[in-house]
C-alpha positions in Angstrom: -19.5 9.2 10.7 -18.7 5.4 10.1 -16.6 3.3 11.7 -16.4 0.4 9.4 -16.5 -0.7 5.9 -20.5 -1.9 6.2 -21.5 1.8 7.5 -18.7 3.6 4.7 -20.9 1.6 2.0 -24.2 2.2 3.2 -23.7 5.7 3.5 -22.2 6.2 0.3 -25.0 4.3 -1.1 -28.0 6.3 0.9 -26.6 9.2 0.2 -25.7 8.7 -3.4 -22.1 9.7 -3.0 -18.6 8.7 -3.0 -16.3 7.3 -0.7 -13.9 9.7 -1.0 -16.4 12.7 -1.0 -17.4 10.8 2.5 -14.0 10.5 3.7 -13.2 14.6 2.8 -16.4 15.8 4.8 -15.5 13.3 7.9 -11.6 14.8 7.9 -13.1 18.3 7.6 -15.7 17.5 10.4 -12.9 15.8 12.4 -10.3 18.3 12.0 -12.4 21.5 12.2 -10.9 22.1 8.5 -12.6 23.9 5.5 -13.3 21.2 2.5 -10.6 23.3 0.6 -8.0 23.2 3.1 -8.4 19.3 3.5 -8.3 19.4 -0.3 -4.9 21.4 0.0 -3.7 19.0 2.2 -4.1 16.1 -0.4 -3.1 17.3 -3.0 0.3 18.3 -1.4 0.5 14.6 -0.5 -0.2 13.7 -4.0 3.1 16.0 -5.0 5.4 14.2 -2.4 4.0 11.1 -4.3 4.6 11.8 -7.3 8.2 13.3 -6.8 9.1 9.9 -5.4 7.6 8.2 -8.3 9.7 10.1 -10.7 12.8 10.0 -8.7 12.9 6.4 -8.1 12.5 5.6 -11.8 15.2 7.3 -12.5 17.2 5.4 -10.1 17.8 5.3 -6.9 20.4 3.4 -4.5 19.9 2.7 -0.5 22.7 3.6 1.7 23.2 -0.1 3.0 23.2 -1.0 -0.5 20.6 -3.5 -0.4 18.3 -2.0 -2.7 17.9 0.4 -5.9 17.7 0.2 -9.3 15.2 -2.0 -9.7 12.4 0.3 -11.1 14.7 1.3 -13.5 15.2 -2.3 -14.9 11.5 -2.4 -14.9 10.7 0.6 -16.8 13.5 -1.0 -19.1 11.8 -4.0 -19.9 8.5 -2.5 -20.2 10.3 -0.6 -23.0 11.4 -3.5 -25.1 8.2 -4.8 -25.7 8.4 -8.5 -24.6 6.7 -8.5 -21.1 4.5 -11.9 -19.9 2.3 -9.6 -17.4 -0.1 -6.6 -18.7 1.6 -3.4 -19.3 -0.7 -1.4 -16.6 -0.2 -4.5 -13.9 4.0 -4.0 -14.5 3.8 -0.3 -14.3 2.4 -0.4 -11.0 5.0 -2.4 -9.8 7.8 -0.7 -11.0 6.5 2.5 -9.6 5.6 0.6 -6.1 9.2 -0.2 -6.3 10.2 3.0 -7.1 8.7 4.9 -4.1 9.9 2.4 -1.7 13.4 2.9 -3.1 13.5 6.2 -2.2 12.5 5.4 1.1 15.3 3.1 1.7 17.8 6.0 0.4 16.2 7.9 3.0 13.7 10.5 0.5 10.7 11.8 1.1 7.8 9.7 0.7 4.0 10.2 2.1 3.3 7.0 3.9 0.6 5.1 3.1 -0.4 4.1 5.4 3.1 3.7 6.7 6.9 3.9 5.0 7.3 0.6 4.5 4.1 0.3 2.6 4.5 3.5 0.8 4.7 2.4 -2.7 1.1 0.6 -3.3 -0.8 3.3 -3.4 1.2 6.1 -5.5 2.1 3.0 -7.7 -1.1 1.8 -8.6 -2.2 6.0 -8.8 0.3 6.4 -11.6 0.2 3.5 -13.3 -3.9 3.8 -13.9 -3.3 7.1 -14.6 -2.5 6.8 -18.5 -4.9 4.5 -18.9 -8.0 6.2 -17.2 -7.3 9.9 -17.7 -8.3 11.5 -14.1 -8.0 15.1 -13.6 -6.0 16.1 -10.4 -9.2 16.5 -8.4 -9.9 12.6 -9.5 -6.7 12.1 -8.0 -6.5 13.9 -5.1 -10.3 11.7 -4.2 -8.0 9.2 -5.3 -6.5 8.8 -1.9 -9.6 10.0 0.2 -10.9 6.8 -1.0 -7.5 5.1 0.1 -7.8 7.0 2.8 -11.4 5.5 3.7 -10.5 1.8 4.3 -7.1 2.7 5.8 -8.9 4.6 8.5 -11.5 1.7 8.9 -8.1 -0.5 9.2 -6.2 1.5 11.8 -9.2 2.2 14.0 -10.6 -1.9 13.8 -7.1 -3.7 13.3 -4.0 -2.3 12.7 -1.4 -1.0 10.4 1.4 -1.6 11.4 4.6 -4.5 11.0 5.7 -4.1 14.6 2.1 -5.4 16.3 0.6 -7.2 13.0 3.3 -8.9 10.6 3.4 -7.3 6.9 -0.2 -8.4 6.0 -0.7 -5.0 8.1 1.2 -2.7 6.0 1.5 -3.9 3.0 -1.9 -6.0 2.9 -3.5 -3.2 4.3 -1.9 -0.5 2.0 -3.3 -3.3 -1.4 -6.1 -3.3 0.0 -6.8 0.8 0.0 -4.9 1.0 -3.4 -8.0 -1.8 -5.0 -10.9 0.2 -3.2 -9.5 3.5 -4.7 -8.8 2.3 -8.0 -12.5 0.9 -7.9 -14.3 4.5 -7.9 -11.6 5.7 -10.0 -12.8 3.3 -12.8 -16.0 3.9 -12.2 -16.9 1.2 -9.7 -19.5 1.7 -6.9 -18.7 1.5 -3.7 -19.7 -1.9 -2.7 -17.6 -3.2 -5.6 -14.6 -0.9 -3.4 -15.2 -2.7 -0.6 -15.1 -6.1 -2.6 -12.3 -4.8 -4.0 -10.7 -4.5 -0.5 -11.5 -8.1 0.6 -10.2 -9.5 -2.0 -6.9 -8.5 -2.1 -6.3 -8.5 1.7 -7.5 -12.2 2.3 -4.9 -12.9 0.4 -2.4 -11.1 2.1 -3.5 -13.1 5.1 -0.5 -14.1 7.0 2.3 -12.3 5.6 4.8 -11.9 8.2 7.3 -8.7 8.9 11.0 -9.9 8.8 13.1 -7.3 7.2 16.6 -8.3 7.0 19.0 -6.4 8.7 15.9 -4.5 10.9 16.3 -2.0 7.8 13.1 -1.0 5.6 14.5 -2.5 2.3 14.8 -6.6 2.0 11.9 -8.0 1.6 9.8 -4.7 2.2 10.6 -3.1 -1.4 9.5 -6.2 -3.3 6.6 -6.7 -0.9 5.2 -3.5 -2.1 6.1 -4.4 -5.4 3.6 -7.8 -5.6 1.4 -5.6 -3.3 0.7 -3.7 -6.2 0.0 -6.3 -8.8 -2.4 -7.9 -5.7 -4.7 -4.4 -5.8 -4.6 -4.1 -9.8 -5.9 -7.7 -10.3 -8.5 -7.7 -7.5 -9.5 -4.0 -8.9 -10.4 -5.6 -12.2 -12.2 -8.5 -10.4 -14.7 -6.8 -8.3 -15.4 -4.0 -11.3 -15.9 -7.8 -13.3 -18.9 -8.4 -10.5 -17.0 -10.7 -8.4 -17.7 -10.9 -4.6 -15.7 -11.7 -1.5 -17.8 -14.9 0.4 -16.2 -13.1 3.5 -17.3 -9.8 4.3 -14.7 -7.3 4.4 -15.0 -6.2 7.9 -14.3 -9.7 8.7 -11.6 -9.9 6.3 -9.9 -6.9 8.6 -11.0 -8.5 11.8 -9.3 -12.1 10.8 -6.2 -9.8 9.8 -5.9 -8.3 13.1 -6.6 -11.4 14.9 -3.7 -13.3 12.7 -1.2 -10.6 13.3 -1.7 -11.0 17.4 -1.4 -14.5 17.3 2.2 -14.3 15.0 5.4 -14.4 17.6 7.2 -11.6 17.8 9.8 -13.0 15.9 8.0 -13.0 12.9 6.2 -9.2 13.6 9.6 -6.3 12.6 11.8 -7.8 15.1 14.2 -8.7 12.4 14.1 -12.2 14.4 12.7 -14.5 12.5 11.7 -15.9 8.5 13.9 -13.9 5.6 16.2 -12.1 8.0 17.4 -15.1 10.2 18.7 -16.7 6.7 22.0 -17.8 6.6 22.3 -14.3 3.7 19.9 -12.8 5.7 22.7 -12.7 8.9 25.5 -12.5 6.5 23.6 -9.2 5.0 23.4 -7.9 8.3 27.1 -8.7 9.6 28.3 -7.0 6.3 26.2 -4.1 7.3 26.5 -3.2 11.2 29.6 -5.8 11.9 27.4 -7.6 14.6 24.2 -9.5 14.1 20.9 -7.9 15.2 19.7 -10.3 18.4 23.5 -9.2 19.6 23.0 -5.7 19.3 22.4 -3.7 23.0 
């Protein structure tokens, strides 16, 4: 039905419809599914979401030890009033946070479009959501429309830490989060695709090097900035403002970055934040022997 984001915009603007009302008739067509039980589907995913949201704000701490807590100190803070960012903007990040904690205390999340990337989406869903209104249905096409551009991703580039550095998972994941919370304000869908260019150009070049090979350090606060990333380009490209690069060759320059990273720098747990002198002592204190000397 479309294999990038050029064909996704010109049919959603031939046809006069949405992305995610695209995305919902390609999954049916794909997966030989009624619209209702693709619908179904969705909206179960949107539960697991949202059960992760509320668990992790009411704390959460990883079995390593290396992360939790931190979207309750968010929520906290929000609380007292006295916050430098916009309320919506820290919201999102606390709830980004949130999901990705619960990941690292091994919860159930929906990944999106992996684990370690979990949090942007959700986050930015329930952060928007006091301030826009949806109904569920609004939701559920909430993450078709993620959904959209993280297929376009996966089938042009790729998603994942392990072959692409972080700017896969996490830019990737900002990137789906903007476009969605584009036609959930309204936007049209060229404005989802800007939306989508802008924040993953600058996630350009973000590298994968969790500490201790675990999930947590820096992945949690990754998601975290992730999420501010898609709320601030959201608001751009509904303000009218464009992406020089198209956004199929934002993806393309993506993909082409990530295979040109050393492996080091791509999950191996070799190289940037986890070969620290902390990094290593994190890890000792963890396993008792440093990653690169583990069989």
């Amino acid at each position: 039905m479309f294999r990038n984001v050029a064909e996704l915009v010109e049919l959603a603007t031939s046809k006069n419809k949405k992305i995610s009302d695209l995305m919902i008739e390609q999954e049916a067509e794909v997966t030989g599914r009624s619209r209702e039980d693709v619908l179904a589907m969705m909206d179960r995913n949107l539960t697991v979401m949202e059960q992760a949201v509320e668990r992790g704000i009411k704390g959460v701490k990883s079995h390593s030890g290396l992360t939790g807590g931190d979207a309750v100190l968010l929520q906290k803070y929000i609380e007292k009033g006295s916050f430098l960012s916009g309320e919506t903007i820290l919201d999102a990040v606390s709830k980004a946070v949130a999901t990705n904690e619960v990941n690292a205390a091994m919860g159930t999340i929906c990944a999106t479009p992996t684990a370690g990337s979990a949090g942007v989406v959700p986050g930015t869903l329930f952060a928007v959501k006091s301030k826009l209104n949806p109904t569920r249905e609004q939701m559920v096409s909430f993450l078709f429309t993620a959904g959209a551009f993280g297929f376009v991703v996966a089938n042009n580039a790729s998603i994942s830490g392990a072959a692409g550095g972080c700017q896969a998972e996490v830019g990737s994941a900002s990137g789906m989060a903007a476009a969605a919370i584009v036609e959930l304000a309204g936007g049209t869908p060229a404005q989802c695709a800007e939306a989508m260019a802008i924040t993953l150009k600058n996630m350009l070049g973000l590298v994968c090097d969790p500490v201790a090979g675990l999930v947590e350090v820096p992945c949690v606060k990754r998601n975290a900035m992730g999420a501010a990333n898609a709320m601030v380009a959201a608001d751009m490209a509904l303000a009218g403002i464009t992406s020089r690069i198209p956004c199929d060759e934002v993806i393309d320059a993506m993909y082409k970055i990530g295979q040109s990273m050393p492996s080091a720098l791509r999950e191996t747990g070799q190289g940037g934040l986890a070969a620290t002198p902390t990094g290593r002592e994190l890890e000792a204190k963890i396993f008792g022997i440093p990653l690169d000397k583990r069989e």
